[in-house]
C-alpha positions in Angstrom: -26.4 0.1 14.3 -24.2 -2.7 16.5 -24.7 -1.6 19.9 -22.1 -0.7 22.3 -20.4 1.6 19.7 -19.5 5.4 20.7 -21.0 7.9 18.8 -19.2 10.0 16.3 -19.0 12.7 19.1 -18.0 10.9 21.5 -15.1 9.5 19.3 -14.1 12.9 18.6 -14.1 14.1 22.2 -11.8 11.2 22.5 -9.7 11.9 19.9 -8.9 15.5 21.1 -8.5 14.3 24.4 -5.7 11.8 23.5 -4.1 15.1 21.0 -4.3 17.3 24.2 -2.9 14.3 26.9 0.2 13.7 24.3 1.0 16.7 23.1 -0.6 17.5 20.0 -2.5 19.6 18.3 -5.1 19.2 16.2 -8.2 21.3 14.4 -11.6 20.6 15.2 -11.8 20.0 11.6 -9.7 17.5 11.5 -10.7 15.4 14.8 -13.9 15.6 13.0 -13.1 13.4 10.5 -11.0 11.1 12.0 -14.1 10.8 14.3 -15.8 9.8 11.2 -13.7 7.5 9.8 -13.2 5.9 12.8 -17.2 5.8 13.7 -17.9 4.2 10.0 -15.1 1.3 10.7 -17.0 0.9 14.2 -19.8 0.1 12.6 -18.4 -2.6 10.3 -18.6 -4.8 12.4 -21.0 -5.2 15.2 -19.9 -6.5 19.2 -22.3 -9.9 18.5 -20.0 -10.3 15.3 -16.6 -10.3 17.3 -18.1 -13.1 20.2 -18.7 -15.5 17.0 -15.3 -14.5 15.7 -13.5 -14.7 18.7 -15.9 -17.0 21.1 -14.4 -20.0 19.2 -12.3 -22.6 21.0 -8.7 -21.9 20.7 -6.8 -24.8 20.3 -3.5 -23.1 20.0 -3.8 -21.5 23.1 -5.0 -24.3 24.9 -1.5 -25.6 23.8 0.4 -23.2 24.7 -1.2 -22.8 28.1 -0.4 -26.4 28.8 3.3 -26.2 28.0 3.4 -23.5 30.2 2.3 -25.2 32.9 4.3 -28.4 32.5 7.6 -26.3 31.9 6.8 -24.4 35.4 5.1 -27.9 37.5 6.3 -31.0 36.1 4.7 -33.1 33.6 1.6 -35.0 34.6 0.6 -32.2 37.1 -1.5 -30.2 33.8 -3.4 -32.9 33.8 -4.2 -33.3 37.9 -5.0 -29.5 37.5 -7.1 -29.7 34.8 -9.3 -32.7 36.0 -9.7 -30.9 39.5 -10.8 -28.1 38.3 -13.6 -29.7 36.1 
């Protein structure tokens, strides 16, 4: 089992939780199996899984990170910040 993922329990508990907070009502029964659904999509895919998908280098963001700063400093001060902070 990938680790870090709530049990089926605990899933319902939060499930009814979130009816009860908002308003809703819902059977046992039926937290039940939302609880299971959701559980078995949990355990699709494990936490280590989503570092490699999402540990990657993002050069997109990088981007737009950059023209964010140039737009709000000046360009030629992304640069100065970058190198200082290396």
């Amino acid at each position: 089992m990938p680790e870090n993922i709530p049990t089926q329990t605990a899933n319902e508990k939060l499930i009814r939780d979130y009816a009860e907070a908002n308003g809703h009502e819902i059977s046992k029964g039926k937290a039940q199996r939302l609880a299971l659904k959701w559980h078995k999509r949990q355990q699709l895919i494990g936490i280590s899984e989503l570092h490699h998908l999402f540990g990657h280098s993002d050069p997109t963001a990088e981007t737009a990170v950059r023209n964010v700063l140039q737009q709000k400093n000046g360009p030629g001060t992304v640069a100065k910040q970058y190198s200082e902070a290396a």
